[in-house]
C-alpha positions as CSV (number, residue, x, y, z in Angstrom):
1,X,23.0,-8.3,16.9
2,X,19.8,-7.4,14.4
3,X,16.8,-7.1,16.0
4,X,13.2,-8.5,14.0
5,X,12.8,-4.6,14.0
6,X,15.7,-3.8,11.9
7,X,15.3,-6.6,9.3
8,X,12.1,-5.0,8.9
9,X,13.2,-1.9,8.1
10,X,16.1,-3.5,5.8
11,X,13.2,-5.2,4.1
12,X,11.3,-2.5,3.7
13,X,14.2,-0.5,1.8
14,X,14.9,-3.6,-0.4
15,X,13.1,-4.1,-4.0
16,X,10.3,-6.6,-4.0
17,X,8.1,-5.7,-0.6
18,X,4.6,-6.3,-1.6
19,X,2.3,-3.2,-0.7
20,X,-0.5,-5.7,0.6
21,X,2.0,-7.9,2.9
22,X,1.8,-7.0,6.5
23,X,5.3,-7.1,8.2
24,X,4.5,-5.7,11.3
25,X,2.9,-9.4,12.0
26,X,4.2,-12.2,12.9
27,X,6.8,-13.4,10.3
28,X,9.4,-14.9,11.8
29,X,8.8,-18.6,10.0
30,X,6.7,-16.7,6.9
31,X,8.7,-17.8,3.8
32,X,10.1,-14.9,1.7
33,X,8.5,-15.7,-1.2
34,X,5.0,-15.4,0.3
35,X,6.3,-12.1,1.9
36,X,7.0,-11.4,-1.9
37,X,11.0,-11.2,-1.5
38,X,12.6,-13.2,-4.4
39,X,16.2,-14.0,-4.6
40,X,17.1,-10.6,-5.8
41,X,15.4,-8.9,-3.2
42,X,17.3,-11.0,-0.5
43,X,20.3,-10.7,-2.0
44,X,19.7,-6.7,-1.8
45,X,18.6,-7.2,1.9
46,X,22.2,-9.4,2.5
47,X,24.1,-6.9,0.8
48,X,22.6,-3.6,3.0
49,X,23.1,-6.1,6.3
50,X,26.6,-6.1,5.3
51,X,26.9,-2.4,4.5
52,X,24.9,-1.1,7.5
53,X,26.2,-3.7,10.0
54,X,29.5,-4.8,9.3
55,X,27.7,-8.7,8.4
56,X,29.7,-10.4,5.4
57,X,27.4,-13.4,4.7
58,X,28.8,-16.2,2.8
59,X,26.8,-16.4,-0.4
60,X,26.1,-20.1,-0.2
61,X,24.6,-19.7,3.0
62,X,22.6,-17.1,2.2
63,X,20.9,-19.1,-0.5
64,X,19.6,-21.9,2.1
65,X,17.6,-18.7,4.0
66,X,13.8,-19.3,4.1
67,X,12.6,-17.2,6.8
68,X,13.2,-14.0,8.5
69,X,14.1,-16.4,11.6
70,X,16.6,-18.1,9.2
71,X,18.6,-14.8,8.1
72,X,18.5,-13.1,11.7
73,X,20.1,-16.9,13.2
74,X,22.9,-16.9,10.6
75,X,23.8,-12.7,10.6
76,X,23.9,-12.7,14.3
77,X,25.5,-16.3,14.5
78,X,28.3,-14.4,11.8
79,X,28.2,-11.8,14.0
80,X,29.2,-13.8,17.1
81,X,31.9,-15.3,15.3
82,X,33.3,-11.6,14.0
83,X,33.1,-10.3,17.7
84,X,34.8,-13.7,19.5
C-alpha cells in the first residue's frame, strides 16, 4: 500500500516540483497542475511507483489522475488486485 508519505517523496524526486509549493500540507484533493506536476512529471512519478513498488499502472488510467488522492486510490486499488 503507498502511504501520502511516500508519494511525497516520489514527487519530490520527480521533474517538475515547484520550489514554492508546500507538500507537506494538505494535498490530497490539490490538482497536480497547481502543485506544478505536468503530464511528464506524473508520468515520471507512475513510472518510479512501478519501479520502486512493483505498481504497473495502465496508461489510460493514469491519464484520468487529478489529485494525489486519485493516484494513491488507483496504485493501491492495482495493488489489491496484484496481491488477491
Amino acid at each position: 500500500m503507498l502511504t501520502l508519505d511516500q508519494l511525497r517523496h516520489l514527487l519530490r524526486e520527480s521533474a517538475g516540483a515547484d520550489e514554492d509549493v508546500d507538500l507537506d500540507g494538505d494535498i490530497l484533493d490539490t490538482g497536480f497542475e497547481a502543485l506544478g506536476y505536468d503530464s511528464i512529471a506524473l508520468i515520471e512519478t507512475v513510472a518510479r511507483i512501478g519501479r520502486d513498488h512493483g505498481v504497473r499502472l495502465d496508461d489510460d488510467a493514469v491519464t484520468t489522475v487529478r489529485t494525489p488522492r486519485e493516484l494513491l486510490g488507483l496504485v493501491n486499488d492495482a495493488n489489491v488486485l496484484r496481491a488477491g
